[in-house]
C-alpha positions as CSV (number, residue, x, y, z in Angstrom):
1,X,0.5,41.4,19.1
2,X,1.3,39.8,15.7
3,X,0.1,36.4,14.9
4,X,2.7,34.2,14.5
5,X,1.1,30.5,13.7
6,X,2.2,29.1,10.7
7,X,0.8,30.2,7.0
8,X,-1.6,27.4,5.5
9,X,0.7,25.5,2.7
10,X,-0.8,24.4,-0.4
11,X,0.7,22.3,-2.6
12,X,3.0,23.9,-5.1
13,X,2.4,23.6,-9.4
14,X,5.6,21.6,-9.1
15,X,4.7,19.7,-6.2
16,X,1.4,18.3,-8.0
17,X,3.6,17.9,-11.6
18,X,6.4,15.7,-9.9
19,X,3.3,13.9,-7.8
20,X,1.5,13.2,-11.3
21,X,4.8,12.3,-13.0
22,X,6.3,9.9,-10.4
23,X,2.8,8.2,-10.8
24,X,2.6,7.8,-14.3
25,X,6.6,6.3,-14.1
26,X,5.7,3.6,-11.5
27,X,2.6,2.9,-13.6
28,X,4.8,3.0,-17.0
29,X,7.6,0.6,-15.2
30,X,4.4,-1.9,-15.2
31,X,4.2,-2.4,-19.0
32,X,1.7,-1.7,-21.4
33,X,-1.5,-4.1,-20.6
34,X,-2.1,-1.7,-17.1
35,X,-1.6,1.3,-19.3
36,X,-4.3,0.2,-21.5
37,X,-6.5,-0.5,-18.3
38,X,-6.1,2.7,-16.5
39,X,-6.9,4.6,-20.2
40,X,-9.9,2.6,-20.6
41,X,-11.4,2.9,-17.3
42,X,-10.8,7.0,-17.7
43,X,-13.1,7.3,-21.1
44,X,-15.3,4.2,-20.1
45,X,-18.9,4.7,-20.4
46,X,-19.9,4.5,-16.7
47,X,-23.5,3.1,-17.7
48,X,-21.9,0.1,-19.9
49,X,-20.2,-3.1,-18.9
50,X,-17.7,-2.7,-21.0
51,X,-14.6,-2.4,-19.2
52,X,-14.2,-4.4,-15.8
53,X,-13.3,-1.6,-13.0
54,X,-11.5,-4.4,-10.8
55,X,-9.3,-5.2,-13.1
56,X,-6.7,-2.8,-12.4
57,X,-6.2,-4.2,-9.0
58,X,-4.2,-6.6,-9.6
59,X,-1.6,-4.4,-10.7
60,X,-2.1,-2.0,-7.4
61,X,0.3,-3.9,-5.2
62,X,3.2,-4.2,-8.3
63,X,1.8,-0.5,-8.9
64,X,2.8,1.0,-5.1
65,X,6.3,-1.2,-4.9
66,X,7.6,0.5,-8.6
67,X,6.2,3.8,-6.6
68,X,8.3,3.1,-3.6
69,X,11.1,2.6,-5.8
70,X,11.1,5.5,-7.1
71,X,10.7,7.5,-3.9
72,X,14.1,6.1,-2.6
73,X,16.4,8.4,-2.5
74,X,13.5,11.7,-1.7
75,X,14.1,13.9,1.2
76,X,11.8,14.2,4.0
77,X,10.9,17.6,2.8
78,X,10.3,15.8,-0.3
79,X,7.9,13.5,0.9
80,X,6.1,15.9,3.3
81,X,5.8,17.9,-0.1
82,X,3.8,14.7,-1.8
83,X,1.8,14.0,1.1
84,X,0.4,17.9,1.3
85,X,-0.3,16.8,-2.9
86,X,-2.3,13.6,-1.8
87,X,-3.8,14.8,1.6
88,X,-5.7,17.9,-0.8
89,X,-6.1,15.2,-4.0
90,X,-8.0,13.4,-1.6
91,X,-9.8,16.1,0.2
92,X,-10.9,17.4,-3.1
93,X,-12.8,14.2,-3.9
94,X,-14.4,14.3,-0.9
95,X,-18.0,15.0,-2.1
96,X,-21.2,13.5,-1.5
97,X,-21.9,13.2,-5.2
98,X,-18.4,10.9,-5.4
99,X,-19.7,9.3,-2.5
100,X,-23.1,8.3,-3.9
101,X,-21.4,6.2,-6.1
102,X,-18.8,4.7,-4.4
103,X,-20.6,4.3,-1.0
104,X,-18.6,2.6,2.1
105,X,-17.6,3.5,5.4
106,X,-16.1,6.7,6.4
107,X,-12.5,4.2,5.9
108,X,-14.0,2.3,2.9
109,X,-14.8,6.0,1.3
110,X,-11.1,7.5,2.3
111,X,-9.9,3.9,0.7
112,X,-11.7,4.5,-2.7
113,X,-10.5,8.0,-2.8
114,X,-6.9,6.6,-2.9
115,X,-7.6,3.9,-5.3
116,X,-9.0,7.1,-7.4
117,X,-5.8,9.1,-7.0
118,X,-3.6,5.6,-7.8
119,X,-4.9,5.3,-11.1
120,X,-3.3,8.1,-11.8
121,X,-4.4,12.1,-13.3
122,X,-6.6,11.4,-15.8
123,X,-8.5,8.7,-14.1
124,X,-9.0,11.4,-11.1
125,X,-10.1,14.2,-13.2
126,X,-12.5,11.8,-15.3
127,X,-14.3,11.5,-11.3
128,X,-13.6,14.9,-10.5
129,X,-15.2,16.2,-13.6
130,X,-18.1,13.3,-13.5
131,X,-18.5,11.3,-10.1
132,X,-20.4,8.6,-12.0
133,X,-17.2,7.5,-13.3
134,X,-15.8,6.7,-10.1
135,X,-16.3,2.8,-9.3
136,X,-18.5,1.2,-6.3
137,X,-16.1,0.0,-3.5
138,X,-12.8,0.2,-4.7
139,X,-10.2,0.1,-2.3
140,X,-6.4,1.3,-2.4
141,X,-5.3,2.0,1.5
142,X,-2.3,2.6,1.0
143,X,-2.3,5.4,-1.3
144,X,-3.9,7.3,1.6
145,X,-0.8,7.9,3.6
146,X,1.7,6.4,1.2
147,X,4.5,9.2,1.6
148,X,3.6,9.7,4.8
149,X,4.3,6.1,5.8
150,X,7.7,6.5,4.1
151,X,8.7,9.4,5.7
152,X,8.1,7.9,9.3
153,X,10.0,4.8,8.2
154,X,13.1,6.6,6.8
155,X,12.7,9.7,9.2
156,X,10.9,8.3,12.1
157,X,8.6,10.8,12.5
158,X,5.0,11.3,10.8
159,X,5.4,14.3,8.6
160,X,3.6,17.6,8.9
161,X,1.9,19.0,5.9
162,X,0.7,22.3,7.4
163,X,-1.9,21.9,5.2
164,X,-4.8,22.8,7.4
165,X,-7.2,20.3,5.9
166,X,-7.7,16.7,6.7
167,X,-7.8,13.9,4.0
168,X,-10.6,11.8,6.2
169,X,-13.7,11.5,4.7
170,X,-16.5,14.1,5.1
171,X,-13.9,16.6,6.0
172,X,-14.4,18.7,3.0
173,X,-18.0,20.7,4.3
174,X,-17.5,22.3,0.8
175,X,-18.3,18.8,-1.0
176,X,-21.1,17.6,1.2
177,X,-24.7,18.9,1.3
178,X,-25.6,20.6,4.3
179,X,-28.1,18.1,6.6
């Protein structure tokens, strides 16, 4: 008997480049003074008061609307295929070592994780590369199941990423110290 479940699907080169890219438009349709922000919170000194993390968030809400304008006219596939992208961004991050830094709940962790991914790819490989750099209870929610959300309200149905992996916090064993 052959086995006939469904391969595990990753997210594609192309999948994470247009993810990236239709972040940094919504972010660019924004102007220049979040630009600025987002750069400076990416080489920041994570030990100086320098830059003020929270400072970005005024610009989350204006952020995710030029982000759902952009996503108008996408497919279901489309947005299945960017949700697999930010279910494994976010599973990625999932790390004790991001965590000790960012503390919250299981939901307040999950939360920062998509504020990490909303500031776009260099402010995510800054943490990824060095989790000091991420920022003590920030929160973007609705990053977390963005596409998804979209896809059930155009599509009525939640999509399937096949991905095997779960974007909920502590899911990644790989990125948490065994107890």
């Amino acid at each position: 008997m052959t086995d006939t479940a469904d391969p595990i699907r990753v997210p594609t080169v192309e999948d994470e480049a247009r993810f990236w890219a239709l972040v940094e438009a919504a972010w660019e349709r924004l102007g220049p003074e979040p630009a600025a922000l987002r750069r400076a919170l990416a080489i920041r000194d994570p030990e100086a008061d320098d830059v003020d993390p929270y400072s970005i968030d005024d610009w989350l809400d204006p952020f995710l609307a030029s982000l759902r304008a952009l996503c108008a006219e996408l497919t279901g596939r489309e947005l299945t295929d960017l949700d697999r992208v930010v279910e494994r961004k976010l599973h990625d991050i999932d790390r004790e070592d991001v965590h000790e830094v960012t503390d919250g709940s299981d939901d307040g962790f999950l939360y920062c994780r998509g504020w990490i991914v909303a500031l776009g790819r260099e402010f995510y490989e800054a943490v990824r590369a060095d989790p000091a750099m991420a920022v003590l209870d920030a929160d973007c929610e609705e990053m977390c199941y963005f596409f998804a959300h979209l896809h059930e309200e155009r599509f009525a149905e939640w999509p399937d990423t096949g991905s095997g992996i779960s974007r909920e916090s502590t899911s990644n064993a790989a990125g948490w110290a065994a107890s």
